[in-house]
N, CA, C, O and CB atoms as a CASP TS submission, in Angstrom:
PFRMAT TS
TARGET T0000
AUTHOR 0000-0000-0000
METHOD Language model
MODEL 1
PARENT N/A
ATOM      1  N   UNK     1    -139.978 -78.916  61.316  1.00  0.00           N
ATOM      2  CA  UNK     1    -138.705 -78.294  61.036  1.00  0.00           C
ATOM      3  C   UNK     1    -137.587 -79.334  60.978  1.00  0.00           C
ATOM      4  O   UNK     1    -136.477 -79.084  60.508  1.00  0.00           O
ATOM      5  CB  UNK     1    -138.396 -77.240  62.086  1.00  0.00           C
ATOM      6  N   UNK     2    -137.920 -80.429  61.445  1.00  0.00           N
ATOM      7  CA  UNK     2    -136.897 -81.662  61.632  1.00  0.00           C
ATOM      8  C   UNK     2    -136.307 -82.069  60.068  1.00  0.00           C
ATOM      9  O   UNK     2    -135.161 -82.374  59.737  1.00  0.00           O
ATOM     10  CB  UNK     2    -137.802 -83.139  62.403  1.00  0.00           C
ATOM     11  N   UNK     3    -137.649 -81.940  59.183  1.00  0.00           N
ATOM     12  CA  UNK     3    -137.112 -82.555  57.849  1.00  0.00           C
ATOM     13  C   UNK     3    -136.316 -81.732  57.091  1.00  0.00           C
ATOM     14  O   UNK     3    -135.446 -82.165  56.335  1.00  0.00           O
ATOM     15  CB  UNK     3    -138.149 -82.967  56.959  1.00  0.00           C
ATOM     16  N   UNK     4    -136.566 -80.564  57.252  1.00  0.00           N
ATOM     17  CA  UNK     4    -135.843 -79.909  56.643  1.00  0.00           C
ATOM     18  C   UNK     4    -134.070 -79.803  57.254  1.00  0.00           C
ATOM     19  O   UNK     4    -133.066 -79.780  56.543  1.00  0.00           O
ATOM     20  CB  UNK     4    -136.662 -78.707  56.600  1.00  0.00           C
ATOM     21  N   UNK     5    -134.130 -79.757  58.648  1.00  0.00           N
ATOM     22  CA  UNK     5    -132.868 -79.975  58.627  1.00  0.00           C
ATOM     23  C   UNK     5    -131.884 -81.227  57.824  1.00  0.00           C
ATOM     24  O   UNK     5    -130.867 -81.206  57.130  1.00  0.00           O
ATOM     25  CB  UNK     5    -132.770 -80.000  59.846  1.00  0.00           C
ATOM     26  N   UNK     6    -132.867 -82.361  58.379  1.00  0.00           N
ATOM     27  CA  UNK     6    -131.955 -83.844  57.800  1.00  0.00           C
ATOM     28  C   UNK     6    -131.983 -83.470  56.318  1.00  0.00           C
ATOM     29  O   UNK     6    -131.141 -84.130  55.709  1.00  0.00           O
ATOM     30  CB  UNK     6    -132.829 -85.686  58.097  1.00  0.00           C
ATOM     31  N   UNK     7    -132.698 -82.594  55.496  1.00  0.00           N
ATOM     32  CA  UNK     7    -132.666 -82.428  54.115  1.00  0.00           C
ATOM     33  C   UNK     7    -131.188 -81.543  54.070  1.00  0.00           C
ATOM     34  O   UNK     7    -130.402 -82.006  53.244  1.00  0.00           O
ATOM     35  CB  UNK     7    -134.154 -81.623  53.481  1.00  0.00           C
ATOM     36  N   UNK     8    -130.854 -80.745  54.575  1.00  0.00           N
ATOM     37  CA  UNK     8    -129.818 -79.705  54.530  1.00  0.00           C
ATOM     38  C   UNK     8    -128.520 -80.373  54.969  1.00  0.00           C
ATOM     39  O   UNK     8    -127.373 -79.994  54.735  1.00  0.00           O
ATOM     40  CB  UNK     8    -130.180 -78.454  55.457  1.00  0.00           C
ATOM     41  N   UNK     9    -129.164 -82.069  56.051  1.00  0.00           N
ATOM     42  CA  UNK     9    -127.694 -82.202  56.396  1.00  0.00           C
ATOM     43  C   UNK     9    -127.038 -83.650  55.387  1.00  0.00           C
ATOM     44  O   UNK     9    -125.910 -84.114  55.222  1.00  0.00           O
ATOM     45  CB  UNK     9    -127.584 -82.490  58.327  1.00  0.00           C
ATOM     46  N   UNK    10    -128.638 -84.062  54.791  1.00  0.00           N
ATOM     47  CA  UNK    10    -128.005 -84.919  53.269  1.00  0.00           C
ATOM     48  C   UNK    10    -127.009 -84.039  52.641  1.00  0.00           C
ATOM     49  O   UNK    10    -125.864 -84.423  52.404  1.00  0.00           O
ATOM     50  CB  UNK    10    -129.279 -85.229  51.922  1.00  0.00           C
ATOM     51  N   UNK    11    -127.429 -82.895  52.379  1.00  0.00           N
ATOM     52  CA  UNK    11    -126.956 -82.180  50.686  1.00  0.00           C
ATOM     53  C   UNK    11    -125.935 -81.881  51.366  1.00  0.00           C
ATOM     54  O   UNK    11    -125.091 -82.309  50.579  1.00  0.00           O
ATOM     55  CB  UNK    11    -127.818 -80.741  49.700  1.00  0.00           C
ATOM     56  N   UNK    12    -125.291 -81.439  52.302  1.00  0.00           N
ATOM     57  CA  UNK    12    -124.179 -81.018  52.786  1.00  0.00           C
ATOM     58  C   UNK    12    -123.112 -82.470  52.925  1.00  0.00           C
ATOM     59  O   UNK    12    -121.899 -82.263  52.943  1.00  0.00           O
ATOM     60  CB  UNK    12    -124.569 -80.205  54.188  1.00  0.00           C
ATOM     61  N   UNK    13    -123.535 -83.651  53.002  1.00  0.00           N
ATOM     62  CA  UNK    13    -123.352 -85.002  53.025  1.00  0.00           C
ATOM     63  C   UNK    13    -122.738 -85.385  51.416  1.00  0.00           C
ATOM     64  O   UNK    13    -121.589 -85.792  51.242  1.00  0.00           O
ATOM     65  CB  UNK    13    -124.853 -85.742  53.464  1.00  0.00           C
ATOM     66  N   UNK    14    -123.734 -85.170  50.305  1.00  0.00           N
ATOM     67  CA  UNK    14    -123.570 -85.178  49.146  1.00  0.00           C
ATOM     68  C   UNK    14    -122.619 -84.279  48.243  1.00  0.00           C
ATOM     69  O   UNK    14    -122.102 -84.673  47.197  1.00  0.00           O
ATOM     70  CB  UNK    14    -124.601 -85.113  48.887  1.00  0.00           C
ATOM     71  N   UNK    15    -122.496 -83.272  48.684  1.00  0.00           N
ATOM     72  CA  UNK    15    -121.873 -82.328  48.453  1.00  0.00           C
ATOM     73  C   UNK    15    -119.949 -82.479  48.540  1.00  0.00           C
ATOM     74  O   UNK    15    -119.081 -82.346  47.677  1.00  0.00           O
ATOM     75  CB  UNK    15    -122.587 -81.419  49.388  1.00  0.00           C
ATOM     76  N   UNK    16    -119.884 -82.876  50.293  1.00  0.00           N
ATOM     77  CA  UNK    16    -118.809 -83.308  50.426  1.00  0.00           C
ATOM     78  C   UNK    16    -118.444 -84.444  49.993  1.00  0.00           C
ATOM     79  O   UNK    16    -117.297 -84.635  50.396  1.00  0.00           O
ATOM     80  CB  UNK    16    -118.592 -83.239  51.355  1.00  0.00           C
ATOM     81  N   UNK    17    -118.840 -85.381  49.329  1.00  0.00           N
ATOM     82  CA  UNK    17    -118.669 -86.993  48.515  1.00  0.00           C
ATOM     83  C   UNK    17    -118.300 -86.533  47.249  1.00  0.00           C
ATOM     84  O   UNK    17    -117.252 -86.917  46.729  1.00  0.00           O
ATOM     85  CB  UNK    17    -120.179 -88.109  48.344  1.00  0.00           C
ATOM     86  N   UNK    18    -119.227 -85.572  46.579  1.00  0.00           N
ATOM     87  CA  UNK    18    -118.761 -84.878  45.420  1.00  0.00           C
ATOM     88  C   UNK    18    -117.693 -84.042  45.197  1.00  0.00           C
ATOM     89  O   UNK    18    -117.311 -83.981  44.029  1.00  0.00           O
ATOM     90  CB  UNK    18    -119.550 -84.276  45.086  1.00  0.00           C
ATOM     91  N   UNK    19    -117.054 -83.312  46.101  1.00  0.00           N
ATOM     92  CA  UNK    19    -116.196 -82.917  46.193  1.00  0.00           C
ATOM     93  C   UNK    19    -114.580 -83.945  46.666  1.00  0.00           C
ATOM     94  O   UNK    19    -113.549 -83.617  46.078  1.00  0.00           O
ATOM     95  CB  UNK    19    -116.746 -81.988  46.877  1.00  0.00           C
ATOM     96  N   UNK    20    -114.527 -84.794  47.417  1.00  0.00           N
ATOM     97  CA  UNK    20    -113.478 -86.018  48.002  1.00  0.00           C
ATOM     98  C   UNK    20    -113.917 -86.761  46.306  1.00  0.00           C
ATOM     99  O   UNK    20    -112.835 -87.168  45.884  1.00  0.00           O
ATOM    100  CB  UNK    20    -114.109 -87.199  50.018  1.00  0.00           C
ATOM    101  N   UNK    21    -114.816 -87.019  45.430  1.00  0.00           N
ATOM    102  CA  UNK    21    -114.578 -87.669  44.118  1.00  0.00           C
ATOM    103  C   UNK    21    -113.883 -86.959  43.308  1.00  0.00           C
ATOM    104  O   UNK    21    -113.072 -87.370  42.479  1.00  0.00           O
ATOM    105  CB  UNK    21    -115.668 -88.003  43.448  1.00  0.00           C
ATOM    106  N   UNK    22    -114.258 -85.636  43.586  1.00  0.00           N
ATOM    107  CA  UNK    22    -113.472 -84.575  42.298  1.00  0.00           C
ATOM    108  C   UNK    22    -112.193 -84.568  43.065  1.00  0.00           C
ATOM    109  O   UNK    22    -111.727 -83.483  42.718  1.00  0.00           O
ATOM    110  CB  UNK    22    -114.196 -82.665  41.939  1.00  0.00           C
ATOM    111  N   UNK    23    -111.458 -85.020  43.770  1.00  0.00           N
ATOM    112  CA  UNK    23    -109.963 -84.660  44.693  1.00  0.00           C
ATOM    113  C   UNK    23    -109.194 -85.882  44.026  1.00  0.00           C
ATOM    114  O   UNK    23    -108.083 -85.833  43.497  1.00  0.00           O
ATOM    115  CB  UNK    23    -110.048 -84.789  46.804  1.00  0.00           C
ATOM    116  N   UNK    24    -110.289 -87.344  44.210  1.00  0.00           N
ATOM    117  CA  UNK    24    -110.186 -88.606  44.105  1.00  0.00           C
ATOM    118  C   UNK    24    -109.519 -88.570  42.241  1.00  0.00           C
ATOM    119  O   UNK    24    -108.620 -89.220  41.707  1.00  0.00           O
ATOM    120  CB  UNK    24    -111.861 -89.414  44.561  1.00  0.00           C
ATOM    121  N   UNK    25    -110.224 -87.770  41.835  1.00  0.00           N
ATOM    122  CA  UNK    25    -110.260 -87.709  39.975  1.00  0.00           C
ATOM    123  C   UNK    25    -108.848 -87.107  39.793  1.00  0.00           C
ATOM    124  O   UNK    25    -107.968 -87.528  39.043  1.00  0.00           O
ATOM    125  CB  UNK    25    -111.691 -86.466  39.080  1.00  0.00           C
ATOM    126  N   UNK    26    -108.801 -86.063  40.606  1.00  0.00           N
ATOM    127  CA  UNK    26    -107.129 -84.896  40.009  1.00  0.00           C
ATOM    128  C   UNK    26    -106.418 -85.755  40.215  1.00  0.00           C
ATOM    129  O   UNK    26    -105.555 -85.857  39.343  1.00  0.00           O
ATOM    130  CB  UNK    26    -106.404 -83.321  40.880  1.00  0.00           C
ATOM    131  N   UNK    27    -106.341 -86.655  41.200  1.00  0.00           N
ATOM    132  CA  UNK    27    -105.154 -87.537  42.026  1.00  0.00           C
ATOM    133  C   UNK    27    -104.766 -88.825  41.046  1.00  0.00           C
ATOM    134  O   UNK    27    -103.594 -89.105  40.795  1.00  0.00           O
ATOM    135  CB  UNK    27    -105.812 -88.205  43.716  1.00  0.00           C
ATOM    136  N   UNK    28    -105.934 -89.595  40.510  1.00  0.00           N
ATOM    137  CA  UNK    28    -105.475 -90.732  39.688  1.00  0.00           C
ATOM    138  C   UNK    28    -104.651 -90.374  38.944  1.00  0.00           C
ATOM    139  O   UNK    28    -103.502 -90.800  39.056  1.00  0.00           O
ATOM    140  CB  UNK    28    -106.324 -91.376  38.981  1.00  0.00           C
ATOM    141  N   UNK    29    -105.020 -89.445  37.923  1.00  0.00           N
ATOM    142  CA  UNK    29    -103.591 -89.416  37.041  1.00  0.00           C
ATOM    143  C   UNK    29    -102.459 -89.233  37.178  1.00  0.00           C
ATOM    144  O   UNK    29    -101.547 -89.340  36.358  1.00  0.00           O
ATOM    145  CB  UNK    29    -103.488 -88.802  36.333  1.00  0.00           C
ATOM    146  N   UNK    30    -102.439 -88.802  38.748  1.00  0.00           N
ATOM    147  CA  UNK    30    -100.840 -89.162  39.306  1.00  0.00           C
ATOM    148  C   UNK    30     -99.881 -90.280  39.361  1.00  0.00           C
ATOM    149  O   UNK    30     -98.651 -90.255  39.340  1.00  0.00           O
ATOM    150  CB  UNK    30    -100.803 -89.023  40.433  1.00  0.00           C
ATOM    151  N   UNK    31    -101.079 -91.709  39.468  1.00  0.00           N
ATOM    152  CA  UNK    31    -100.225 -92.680  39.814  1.00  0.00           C
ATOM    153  C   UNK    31    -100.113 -93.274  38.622  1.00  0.00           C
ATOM    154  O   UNK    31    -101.019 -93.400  37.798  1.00  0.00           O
ATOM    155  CB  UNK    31    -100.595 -93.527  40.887  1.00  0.00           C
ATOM    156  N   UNK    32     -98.868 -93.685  38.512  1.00  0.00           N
ATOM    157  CA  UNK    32     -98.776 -93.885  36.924  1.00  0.00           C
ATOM    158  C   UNK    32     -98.943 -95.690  37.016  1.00  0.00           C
ATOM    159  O   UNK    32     -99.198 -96.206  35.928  1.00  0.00           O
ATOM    160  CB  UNK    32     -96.951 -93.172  36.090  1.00  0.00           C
ATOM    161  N   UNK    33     -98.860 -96.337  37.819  1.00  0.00           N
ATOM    162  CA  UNK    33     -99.232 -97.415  37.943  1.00  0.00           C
ATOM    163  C   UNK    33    -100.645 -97.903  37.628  1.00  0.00           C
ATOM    164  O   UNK    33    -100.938 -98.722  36.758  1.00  0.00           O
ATOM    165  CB  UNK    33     -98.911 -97.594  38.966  1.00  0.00           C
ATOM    166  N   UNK    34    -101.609 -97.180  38.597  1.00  0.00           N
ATOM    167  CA  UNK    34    -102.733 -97.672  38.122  1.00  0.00           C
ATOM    168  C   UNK    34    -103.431 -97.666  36.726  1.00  0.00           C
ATOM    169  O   UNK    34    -103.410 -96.779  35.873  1.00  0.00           O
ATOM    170  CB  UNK    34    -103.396 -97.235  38.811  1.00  0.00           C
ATOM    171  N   UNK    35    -104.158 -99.079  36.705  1.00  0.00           N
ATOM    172  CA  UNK    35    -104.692 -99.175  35.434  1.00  0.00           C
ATOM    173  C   UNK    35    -103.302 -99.552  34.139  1.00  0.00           C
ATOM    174  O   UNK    35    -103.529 -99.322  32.952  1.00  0.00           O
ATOM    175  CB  UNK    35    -105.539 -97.592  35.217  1.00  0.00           C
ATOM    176  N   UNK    36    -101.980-100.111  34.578  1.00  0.00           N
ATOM    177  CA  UNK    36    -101.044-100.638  33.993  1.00  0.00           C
ATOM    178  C   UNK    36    -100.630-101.829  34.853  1.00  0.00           C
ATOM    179  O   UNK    36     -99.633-102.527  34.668  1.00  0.00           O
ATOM    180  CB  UNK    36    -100.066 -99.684  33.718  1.00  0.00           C
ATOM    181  N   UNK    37    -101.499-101.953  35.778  1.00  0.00           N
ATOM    182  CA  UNK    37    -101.492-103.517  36.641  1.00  0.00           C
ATOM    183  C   UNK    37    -100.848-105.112  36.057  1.00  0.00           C
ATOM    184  O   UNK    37    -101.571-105.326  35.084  1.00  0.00           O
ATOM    185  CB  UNK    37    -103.169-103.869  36.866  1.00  0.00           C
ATOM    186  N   UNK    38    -100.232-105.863  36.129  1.00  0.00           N
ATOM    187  CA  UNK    38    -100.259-107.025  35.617  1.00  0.00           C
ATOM    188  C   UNK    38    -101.791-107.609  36.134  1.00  0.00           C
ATOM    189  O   UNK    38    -102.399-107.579  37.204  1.00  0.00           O
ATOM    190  CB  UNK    38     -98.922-107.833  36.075  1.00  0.00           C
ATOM    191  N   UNK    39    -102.101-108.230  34.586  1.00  0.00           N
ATOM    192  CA  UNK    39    -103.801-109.162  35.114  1.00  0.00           C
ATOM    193  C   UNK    39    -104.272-108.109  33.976  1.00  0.00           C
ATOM    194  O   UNK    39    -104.834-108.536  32.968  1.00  0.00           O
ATOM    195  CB  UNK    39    -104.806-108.988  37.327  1.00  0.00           C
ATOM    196  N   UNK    40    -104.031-106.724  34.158  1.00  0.00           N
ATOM    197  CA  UNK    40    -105.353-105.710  33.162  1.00  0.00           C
ATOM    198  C   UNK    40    -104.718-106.629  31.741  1.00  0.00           C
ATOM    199  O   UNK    40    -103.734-107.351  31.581  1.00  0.00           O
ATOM    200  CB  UNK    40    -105.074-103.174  33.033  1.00  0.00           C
ATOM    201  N   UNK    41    -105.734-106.216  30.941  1.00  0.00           N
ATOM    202  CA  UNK    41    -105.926-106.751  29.602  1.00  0.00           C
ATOM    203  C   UNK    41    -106.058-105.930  28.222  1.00  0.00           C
ATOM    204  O   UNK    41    -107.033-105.572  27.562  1.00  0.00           O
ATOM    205  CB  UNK    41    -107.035-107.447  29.721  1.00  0.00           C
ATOM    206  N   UNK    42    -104.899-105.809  28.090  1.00  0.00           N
ATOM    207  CA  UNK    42    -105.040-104.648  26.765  1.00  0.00           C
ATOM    208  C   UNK    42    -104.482-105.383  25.833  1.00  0.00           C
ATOM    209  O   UNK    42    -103.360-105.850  26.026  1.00  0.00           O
ATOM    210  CB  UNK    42    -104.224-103.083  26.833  1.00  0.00           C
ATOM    211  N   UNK    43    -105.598-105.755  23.932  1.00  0.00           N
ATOM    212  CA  UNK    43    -105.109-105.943  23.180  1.00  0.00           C
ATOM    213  C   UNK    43    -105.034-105.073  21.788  1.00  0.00           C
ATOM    214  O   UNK    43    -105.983-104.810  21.050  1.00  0.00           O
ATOM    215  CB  UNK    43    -105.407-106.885  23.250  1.00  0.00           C
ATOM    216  N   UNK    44    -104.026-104.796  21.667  1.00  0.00           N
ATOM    217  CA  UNK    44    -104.113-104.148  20.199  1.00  0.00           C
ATOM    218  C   UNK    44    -103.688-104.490  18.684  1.00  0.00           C
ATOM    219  O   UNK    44    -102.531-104.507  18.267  1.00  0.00           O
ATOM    220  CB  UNK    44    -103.526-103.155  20.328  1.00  0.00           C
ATOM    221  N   UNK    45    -105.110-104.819  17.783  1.00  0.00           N
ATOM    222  CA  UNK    45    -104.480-105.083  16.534  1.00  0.00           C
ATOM    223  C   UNK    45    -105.323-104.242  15.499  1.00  0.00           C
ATOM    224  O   UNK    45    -106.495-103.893  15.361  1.00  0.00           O
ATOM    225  CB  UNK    45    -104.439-106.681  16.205  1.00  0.00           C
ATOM    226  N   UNK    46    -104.207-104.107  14.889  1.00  0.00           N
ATOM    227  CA  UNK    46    -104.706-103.056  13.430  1.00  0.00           C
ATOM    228  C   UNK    46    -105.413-101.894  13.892  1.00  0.00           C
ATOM    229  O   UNK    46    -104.690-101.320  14.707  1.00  0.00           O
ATOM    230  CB  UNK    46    -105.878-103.823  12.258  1.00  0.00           C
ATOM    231  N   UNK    47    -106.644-101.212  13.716  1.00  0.00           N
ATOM    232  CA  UNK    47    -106.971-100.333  13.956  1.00  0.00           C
ATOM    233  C   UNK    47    -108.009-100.051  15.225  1.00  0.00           C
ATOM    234  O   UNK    47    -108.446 -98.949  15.558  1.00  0.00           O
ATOM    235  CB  UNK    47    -107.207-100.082  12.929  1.00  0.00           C
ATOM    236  N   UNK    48    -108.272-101.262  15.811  1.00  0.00           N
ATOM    237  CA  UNK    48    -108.877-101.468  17.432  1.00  0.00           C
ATOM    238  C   UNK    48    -108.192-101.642  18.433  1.00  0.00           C
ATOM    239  O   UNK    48    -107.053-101.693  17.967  1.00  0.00           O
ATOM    240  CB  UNK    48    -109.636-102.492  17.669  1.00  0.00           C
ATOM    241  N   UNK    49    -108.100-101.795  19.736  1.00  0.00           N
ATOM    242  CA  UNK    49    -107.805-101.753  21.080  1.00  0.00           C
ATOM    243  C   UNK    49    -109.243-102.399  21.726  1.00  0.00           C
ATOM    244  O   UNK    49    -110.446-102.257  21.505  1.00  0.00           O
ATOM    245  CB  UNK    49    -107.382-100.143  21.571  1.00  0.00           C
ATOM    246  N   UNK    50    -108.480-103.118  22.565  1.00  0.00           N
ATOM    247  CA  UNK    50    -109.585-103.462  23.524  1.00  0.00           C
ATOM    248  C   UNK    50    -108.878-103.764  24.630  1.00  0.00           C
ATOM    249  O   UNK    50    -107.887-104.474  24.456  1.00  0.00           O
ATOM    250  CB  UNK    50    -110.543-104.602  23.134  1.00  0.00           C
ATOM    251  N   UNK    51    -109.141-103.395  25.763  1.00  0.00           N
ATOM    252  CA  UNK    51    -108.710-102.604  27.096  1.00  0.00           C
ATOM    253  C   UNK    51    -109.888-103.167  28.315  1.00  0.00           C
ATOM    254  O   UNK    51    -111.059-102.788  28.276  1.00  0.00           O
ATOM    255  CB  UNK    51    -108.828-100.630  26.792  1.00  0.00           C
ATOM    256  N   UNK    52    -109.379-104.090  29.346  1.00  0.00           N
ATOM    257  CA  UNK    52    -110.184-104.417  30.467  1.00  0.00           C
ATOM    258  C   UNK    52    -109.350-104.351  31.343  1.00  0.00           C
ATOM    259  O   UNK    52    -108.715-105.404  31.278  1.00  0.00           O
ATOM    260  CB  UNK    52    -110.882-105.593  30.503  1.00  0.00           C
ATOM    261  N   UNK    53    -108.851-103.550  32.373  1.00  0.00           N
ATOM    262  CA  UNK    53    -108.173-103.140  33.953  1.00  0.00           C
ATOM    263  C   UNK    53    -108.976-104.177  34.801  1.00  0.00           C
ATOM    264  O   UNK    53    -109.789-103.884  35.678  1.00  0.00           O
ATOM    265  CB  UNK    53    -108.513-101.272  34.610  1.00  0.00           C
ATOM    266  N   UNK    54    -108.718-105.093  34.514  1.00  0.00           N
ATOM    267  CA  UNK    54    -109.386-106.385  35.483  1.00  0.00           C
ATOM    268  C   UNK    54    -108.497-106.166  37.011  1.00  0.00           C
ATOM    269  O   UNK    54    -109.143-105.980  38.042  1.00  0.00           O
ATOM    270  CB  UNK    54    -108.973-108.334  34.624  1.00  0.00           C
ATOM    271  N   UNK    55    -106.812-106.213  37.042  1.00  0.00           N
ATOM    272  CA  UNK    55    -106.461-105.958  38.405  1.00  0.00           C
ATOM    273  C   UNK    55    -106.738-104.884  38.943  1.00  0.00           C
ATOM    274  O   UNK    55    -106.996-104.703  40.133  1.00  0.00           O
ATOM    275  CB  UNK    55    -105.339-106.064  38.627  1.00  0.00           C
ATOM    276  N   UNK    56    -106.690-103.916  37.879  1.00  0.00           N
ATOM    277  CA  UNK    56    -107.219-102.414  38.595  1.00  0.00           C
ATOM    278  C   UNK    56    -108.777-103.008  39.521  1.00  0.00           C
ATOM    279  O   UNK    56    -108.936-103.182  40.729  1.00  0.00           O
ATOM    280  CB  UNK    56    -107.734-100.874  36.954  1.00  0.00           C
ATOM    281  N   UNK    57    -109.639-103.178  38.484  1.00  0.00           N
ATOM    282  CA  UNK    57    -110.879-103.232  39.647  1.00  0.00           C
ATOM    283  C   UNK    57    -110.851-103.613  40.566  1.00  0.00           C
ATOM    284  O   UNK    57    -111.202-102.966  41.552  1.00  0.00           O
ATOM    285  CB  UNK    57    -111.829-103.739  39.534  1.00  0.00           C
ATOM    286  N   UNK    58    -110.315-105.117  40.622  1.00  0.00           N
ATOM    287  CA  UNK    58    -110.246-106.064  41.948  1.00  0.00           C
ATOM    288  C   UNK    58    -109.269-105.159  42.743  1.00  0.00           C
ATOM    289  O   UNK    58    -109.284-105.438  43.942  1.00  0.00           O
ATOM    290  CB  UNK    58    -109.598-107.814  41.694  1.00  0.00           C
ATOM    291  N   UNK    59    -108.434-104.167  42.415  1.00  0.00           N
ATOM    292  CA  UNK    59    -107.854-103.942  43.731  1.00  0.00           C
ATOM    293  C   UNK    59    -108.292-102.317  43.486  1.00  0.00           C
ATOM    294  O   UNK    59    -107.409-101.513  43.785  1.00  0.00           O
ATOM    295  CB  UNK    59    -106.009-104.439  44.004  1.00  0.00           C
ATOM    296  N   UNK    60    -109.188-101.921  43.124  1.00  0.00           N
ATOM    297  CA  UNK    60    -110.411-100.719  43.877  1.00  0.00           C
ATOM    298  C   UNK    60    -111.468-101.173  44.769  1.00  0.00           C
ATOM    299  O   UNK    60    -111.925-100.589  45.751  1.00  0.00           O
ATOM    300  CB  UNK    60    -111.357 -99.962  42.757  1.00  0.00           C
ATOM    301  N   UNK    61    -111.946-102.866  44.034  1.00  0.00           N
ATOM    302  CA  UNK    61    -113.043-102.681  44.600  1.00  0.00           C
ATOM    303  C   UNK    61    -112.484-103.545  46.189  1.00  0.00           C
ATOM    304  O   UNK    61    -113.400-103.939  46.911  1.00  0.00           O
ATOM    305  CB  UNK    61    -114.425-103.309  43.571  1.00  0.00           C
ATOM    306  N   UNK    62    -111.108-103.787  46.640  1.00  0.00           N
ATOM    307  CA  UNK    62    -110.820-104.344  47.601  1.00  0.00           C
ATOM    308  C   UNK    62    -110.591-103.528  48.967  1.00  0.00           C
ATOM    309  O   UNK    62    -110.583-103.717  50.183  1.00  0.00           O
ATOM    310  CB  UNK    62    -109.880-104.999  47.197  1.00  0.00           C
ATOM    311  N   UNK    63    -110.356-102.193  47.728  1.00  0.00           N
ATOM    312  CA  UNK    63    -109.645-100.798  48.763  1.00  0.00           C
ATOM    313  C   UNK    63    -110.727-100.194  49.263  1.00  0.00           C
ATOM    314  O   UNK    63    -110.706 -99.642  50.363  1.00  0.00           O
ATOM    315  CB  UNK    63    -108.698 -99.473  47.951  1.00  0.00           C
ATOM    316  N   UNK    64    -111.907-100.251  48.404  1.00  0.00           N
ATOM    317  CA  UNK    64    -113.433 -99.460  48.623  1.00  0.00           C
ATOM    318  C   UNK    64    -113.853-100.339  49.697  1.00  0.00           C
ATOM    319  O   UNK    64    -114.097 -99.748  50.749  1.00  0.00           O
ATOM    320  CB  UNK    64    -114.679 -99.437  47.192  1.00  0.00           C
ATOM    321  N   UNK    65    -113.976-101.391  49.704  1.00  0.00           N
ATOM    322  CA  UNK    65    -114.658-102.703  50.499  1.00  0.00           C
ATOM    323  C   UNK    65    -114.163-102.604  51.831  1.00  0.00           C
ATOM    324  O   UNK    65    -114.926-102.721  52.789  1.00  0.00           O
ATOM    325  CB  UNK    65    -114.249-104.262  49.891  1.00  0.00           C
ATOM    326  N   UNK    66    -112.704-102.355  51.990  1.00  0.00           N
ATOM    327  CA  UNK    66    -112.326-102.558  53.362  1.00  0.00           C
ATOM    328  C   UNK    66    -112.494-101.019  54.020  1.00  0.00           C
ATOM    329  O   UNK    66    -112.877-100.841  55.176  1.00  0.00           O
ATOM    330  CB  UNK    66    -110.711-103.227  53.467  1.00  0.00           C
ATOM    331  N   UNK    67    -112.123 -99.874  53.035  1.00  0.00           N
ATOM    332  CA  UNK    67    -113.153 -98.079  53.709  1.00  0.00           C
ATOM    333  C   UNK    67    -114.242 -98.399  53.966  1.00  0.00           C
ATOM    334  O   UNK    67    -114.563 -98.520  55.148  1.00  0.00           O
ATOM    335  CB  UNK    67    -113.544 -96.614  52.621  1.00  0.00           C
ATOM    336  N   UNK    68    -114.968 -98.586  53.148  1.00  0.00           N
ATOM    337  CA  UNK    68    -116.663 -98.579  53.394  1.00  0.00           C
ATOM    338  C   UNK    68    -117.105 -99.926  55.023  1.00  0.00           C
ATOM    339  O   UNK    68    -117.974-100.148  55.867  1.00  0.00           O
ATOM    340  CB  UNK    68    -117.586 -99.393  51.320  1.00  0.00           C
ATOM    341  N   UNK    69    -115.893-100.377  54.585  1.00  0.00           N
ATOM    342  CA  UNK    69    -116.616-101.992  56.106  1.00  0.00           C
ATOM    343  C   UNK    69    -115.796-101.075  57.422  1.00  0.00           C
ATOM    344  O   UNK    69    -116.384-101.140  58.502  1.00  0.00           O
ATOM    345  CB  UNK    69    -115.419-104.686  55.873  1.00  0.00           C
ATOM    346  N   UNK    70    -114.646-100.337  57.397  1.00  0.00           N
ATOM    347  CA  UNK    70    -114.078 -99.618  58.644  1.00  0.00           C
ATOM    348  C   UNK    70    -114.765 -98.618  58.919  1.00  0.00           C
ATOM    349  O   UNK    70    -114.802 -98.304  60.108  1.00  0.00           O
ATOM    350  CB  UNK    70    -112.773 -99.161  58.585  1.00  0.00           C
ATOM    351  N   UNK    71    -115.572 -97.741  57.880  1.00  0.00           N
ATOM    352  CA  UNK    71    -116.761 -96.770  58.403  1.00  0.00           C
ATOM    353  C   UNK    71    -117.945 -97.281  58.569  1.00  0.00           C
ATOM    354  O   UNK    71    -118.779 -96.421  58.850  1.00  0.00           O
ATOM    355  CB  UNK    71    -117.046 -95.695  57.586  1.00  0.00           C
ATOM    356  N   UNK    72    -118.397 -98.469  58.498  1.00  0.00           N
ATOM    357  CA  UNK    72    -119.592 -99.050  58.689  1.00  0.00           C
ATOM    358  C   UNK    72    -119.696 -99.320  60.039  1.00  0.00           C
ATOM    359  O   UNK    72    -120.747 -99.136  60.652  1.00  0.00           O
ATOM    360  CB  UNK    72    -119.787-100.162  57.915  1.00  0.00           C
ATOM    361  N   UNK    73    -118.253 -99.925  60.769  1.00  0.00           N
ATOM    362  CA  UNK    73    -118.338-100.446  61.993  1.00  0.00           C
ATOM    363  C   UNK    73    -118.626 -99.268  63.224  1.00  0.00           C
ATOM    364  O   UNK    73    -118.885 -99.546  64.395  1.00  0.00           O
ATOM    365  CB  UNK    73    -117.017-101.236  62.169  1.00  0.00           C
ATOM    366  N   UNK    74    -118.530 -98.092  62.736  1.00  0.00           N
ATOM    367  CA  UNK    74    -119.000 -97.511  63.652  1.00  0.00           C
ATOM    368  C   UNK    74    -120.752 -97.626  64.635  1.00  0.00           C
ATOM    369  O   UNK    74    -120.979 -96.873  65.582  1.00  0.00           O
ATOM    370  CB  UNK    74    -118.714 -96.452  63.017  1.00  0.00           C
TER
END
């Protein structure tokens, strides 16, 4: 009966991650900053665009890095 619980208490685990991403999603388009960073890289000529949020990443993946290392230390 053990597995089945830890199975019920993943999906309930997964569930709530999926839900804090879908909260995470409504919320970006609030900040009108992100992804207009100095460093991102947007060029446009004639009928292409080409678009790389280089500061955006480095400062997600700095914000993710230091959540994920303050819940790790538990």
């Amino acid at each position: 009966m053990s597995g089945v619980h830890d199975i019920g208490r993943m999906l309930v685990v997964f569930g709530l991650l999926i839900a804090l991403v879908g909260v995470v999603l409504m919320l970006v388009g609030r900040v009108p900053w992100l992804g207009r960073l100095p460093g991102d890289i947007h060029i446009q000529r004639g009928n292409w665009t080409f678009y790389f949020p280089l500061a955006t990443s480095l400062l997600l993946s700095v914000v993710l890095t230091l959540i994920l290392w303050i819940l790790g230390r538990r």
